[in-house]
N, C-alpha and C positions, 0 to 999 in steps of 0.2 A: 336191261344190261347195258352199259355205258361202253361206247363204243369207241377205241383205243383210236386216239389220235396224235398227233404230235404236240399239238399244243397241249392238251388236257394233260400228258406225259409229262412237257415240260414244266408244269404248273405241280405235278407233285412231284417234284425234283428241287422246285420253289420252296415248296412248301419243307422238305426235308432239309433243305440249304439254311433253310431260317432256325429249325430246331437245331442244326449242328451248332449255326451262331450263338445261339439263346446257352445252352448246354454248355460251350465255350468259358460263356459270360461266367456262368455257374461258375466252371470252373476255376475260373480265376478270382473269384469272390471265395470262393472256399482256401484260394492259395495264401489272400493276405489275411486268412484267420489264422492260417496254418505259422505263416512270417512273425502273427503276434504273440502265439503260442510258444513258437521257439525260443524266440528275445523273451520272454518272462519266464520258462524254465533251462534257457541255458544253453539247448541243443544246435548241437553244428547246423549250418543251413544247407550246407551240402552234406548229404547223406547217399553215397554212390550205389551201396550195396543194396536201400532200400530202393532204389529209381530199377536196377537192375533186375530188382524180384518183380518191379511191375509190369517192367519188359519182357518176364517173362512169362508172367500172367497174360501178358495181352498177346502173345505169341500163340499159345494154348486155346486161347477163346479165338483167334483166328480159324483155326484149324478145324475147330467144332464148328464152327459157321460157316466153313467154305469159302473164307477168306484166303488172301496170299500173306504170309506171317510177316513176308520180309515188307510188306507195305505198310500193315496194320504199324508192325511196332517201330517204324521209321513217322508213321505220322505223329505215333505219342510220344517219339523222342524229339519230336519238334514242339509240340506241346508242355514234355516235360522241362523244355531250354526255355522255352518264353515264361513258365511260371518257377524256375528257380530265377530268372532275370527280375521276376514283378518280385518275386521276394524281398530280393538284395537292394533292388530302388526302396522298398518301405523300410529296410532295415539302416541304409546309408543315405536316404536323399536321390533323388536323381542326379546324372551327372551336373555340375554345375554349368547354368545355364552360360550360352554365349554371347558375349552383351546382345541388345538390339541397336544400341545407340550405332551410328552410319559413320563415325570417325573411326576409322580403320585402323588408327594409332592405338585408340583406348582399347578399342579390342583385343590387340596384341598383347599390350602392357599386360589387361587380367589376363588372358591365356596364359602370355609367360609366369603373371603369378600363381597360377594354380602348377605348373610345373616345376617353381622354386615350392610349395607348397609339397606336392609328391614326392620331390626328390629327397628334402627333407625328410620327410618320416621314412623313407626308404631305406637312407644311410645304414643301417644297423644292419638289415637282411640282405643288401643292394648284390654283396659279391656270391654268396650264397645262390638266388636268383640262377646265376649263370653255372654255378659249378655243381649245384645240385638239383637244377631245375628240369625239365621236360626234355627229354634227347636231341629234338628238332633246337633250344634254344642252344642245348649245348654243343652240336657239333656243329651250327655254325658260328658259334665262339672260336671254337678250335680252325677252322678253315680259315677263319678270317683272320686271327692271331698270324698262324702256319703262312700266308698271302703276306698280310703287312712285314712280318721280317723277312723274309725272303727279300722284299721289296727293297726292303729299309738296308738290309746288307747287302747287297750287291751294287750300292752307289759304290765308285772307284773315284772317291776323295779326299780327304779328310773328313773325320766326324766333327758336326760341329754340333749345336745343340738340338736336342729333341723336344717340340713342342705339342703338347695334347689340350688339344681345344674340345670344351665338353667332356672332361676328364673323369667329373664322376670319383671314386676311390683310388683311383689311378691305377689300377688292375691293370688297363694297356700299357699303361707308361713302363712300368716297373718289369712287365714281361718284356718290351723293344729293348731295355737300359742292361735286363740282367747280361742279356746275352753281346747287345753292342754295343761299340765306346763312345758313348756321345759325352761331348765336354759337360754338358749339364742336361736335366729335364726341367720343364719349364709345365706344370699344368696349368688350365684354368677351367673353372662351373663358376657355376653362378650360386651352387650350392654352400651355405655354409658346413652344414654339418658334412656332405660327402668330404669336401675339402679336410675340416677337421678328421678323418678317417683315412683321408691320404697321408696324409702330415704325419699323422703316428705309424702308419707302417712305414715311412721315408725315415723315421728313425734308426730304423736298422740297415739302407741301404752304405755301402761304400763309394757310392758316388752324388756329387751335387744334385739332388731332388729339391725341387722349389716347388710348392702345390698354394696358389692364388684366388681365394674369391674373386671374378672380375667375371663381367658381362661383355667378351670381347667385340660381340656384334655388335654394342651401342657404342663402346669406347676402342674401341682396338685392339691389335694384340700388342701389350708394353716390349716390344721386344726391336732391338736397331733396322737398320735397314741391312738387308743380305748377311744377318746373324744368326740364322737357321739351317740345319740340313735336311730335317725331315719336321714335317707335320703330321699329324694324325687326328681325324675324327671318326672314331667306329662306333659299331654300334646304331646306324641310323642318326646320326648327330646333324648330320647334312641337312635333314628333313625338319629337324625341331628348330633350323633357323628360317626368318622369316627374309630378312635382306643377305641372301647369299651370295650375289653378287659382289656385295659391299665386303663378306668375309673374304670372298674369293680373292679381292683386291687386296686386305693386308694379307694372305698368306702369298700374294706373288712380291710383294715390298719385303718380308720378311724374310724367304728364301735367299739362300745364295745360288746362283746360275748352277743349272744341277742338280742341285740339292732337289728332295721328291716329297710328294705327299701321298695319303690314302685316303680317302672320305668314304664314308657308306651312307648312302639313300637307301627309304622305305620305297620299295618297287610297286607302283603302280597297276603292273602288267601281270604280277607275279599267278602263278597257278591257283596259289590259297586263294585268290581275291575272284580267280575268274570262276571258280568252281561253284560259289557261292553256298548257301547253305549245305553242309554235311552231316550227318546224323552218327557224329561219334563224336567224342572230344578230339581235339587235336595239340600236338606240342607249338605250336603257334598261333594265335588267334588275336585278330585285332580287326575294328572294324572304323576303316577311313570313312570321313564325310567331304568328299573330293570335292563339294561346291563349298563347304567356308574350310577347309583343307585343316581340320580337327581330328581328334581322335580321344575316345571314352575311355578312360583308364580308372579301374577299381584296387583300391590297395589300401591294406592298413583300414578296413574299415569304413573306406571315404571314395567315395567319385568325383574323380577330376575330366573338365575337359580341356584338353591341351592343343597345340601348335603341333602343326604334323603333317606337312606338304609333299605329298608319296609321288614319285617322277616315274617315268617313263625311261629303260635305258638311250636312245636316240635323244634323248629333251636333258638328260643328261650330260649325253660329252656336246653338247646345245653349248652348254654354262662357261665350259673352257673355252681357252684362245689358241693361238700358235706359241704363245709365250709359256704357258703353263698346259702343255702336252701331255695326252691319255694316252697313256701304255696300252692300258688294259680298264674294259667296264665288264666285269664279270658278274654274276649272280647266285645267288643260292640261300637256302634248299630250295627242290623244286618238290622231291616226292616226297622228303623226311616230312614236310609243313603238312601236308594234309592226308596221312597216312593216322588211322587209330591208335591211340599212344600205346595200349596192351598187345599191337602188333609187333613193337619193336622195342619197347621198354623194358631193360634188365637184360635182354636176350642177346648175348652177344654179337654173334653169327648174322641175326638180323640187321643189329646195327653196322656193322660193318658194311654188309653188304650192298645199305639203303645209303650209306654216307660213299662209296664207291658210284654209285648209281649220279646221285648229286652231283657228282665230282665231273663227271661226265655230262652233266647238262648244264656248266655253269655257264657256257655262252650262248643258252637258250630264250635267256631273257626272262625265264619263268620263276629263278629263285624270290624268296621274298623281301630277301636287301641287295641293292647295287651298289658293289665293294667299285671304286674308281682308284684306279694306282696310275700316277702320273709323275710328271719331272719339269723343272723350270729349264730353261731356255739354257745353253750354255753360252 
């Protein structure tokens, strides 16, 4: 009879490590059968209610084993997220790769072309996205909205003109203009078609709307010197540029003394990021590569990898001067972001309650965009 040691123990522990591996493999070889069979008859590749019967299968056979259920079926929901991921690479490509070539220029330039590429095919569903999307996207749509004019009306100036850099549909623009007097709005993307879907809802505005194809970061913002009262870049727009310094330089030139901005940066620090893997879906998900400062985005079919520089709040009001002064570098969500979405989705009372919660941690550093509201110099 073999006499129990520690190593001999750890050798069939070895040995078991290798079948989990090998079984693994299986599995994921059975997954891009599964990827081929869907694309040639048709079927959704997300199928929630099927993953969910097998969570609960594996829950079941837990329990008959003298397993812990909550372990078992947190491992297969990890399992189950890596082989819908291997799916959707065979069915779209991997993300697009980022170059290897060592000119740091050319690498930006594709970057940025795979995000005029995105944003394009976006345009049609782009506003939708926000107003009928995941609760974590949409209440901090709405916080950030509710912050910026706040911001934007309480200057004690004259309105001069309102400028949205990274405008996108101009969904910001048209909410700041409905409610304030700004002599004009001025957008710009780099997008054609979003632009083209500004333009037509600016048809029915009563005030001057001007919405710009222009790459302001390479050429500037076309706008005078101290011809503006407010700028705005939400949404993370801060992040998707690469010389922000260089922006930060025309929006102090384009300011008039007083006049304010808002930027929002992808946070860095944020809770969703420090938590790391969760074993539910959540209303925000995104997953930075802080060493070439990317980010993998699936849409429409297609994987882009993009430009996407996530800061730090401290590395943030870094970026300002005394000339162009931080009010405020607030954050948020902190708990909406990685809260299970059937915990809080539909259910009123919840959401309220969790978007309250938020509200109260937004100088915690933890939400997952850093909204920055500042003023130029009087």
């Amino acid at each position: 009879m073999q006499t129990l040691t520690l190593p001999f123990l750890g050798e069939q522990l070895r040995v078991v490590d290798r079948t989990i591996a090998r079984l693994l493999r299986r599995r994921m070889d059975i997954t891009a059968q599964v990827a081929d069979v869907k694309m040639r008859d048709g079927i959704p590749f997300i199928r929630r209610e099927v993953e969910e019967d097998r969570l609960n299968d594996v829950r079941k056979l837990a329990t008959q084993e003298g397993l812990d259920p909550n372990f078992l079926s947190t491992l297969l929901y990890m399992i189950i997220g890596e082989s819908c991921k291997g799916q959707l690479e065979r069915r779209d490509g991997p993300p697009t790769a980022v170059l290897s070539d060592e000119d740091d220029t050319a690498r930006y330039e594709e970057l940025k072309r795979h995000l005029l590429e995105l944003t394009n095919a976006w345009a049609p569903s782009y506003d939708g996205h926000y107003t009928d999307g995941y609760f974590a996207t949409r209440v901090y749509t709405a916080w950030e909205h509710e912050a910026i004019q706040a911001h934007a009306g309480d200057m004690f100036l004259p309105q001069g003109a309102l400028v949205d850099l990274g405008c996108a549909t101009g969904r910001m623009s048209f909410l700041l203009a409905d409610t304030i007097s700004f002599t004009s709005v001025e957008g710009f993307d780099i997008s054609r078609n979003m632009i083209a879907s500004a333009r037509s809802l600016a048809r029915s505005c009563s005030y001057e709307a001007n919405f710009c194809t222009h790459d302001f970061e390479l050429e500037g913002i076309p706008c005078r010197d101290e011809s503006v009262s407010f700028v705005v870049m939400n949404l993370g727009t801060g992040s998707d540029v690469k010389d922000f310094s260089g922006v930060l330089m025309e929006i102090r030139r384009v300011l008039i003394p007083g006049g304010r901005f808002a930027i929002s940066f992808y946070n860095r620090d944020a809770l969703l990021y420090r938590c790391g893997f969760m074993p539910w879906p959540t209303g925000l998900t995104a997953e930075f590569n802080t060493i070439t400062n990317t980010l993998d985005v699936r849409s429409c079919g297609k994987a882009y990898t993009i430009y996407a520089r996530p800061y730090g709040v401290a590395e943030v009001r870094g970026l300002f001067d005394d000339e162009l002064r931080v009010m405020r570098a607030d954050t948020f969500p902190s708990v909406s972001a990685i809260l299970p979405t059937d915990v809080i989705e539909g259910k009123p009372e919840a959401e309220t309650a969790m978007t309250e919660v938020d509200k109260l941690l937004t100088s915690s550093g933890m939400g997952a965009y850093i909204l920055v509201l500042g003023e130029k110099k009087k």
